[in-house]
C-alpha positions, -999 to 999 in steps of 0.1 A, spaced: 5 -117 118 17 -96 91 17 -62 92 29 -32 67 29 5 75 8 33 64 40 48 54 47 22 24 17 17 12 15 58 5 44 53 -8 34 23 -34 -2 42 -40 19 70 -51 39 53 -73 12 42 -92 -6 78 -95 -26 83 -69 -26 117 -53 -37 126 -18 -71 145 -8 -69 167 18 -101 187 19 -106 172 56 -82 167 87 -101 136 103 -83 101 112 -87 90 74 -67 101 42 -82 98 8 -61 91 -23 -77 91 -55 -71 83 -89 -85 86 -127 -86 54 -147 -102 53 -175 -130 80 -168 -137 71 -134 -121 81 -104 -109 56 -82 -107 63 -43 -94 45 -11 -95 57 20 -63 48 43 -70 52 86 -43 71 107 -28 36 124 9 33 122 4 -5 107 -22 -18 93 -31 -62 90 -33 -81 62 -70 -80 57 -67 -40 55 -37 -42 28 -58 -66 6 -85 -45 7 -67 -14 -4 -53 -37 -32 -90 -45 -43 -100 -11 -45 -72 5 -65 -61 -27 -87 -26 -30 -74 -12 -67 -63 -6 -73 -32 27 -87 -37 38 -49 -47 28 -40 -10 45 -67 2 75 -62 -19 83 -25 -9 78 -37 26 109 -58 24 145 -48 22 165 -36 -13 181 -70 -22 145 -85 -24 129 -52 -41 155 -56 -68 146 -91 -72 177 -107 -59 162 -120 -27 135 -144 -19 99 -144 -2 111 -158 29 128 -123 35 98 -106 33 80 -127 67 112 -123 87 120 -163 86 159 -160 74 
């Protein structure tokens, strides 16, 4: 099962602008963003990794591809664009 950690995709949402909330300590961050007029939130859980389903929904809500998660996740040769997908899923 795939998996990517809460630690890259704050990394890729803050890359692309989004900014961290942290009017409450609870098991759930909130990063926010303005587009276009309207503020657009997600709200990321305190689990070290996180499945597939949970990436893609974070993608829905803030507009980012999943293959930008995906690529941060893998290693530099492949971020640069000199590696291939099969790097990314561990099947060298």
């Amino acid at each position: 099962m795939t998996t990517l950690s809460r630690k890259t995709i704050v990394k890729v949402l803050r890359e692309n602008g989004f900014v961290g909330d942290n009017r409450n300590s609870s098991s759930h961050h909130k990063y926010k963003k303005c587009v276009e007029g309207k503020n657009v939130t997600t709200i990321i859980n305190e689990e070290k990794y996180h499945p597939m389903w949970s990436i893609c929904r974070v993608s829905k809500q803030t507009g980012i591809p999943v293959e930008v998660f995906m690529r941060n996740r893998g290693s530099k040769k492949f971020k640069n664009g000199n590696g291939n997908v099969f790097s990314l899923y561990g099947n060298n």
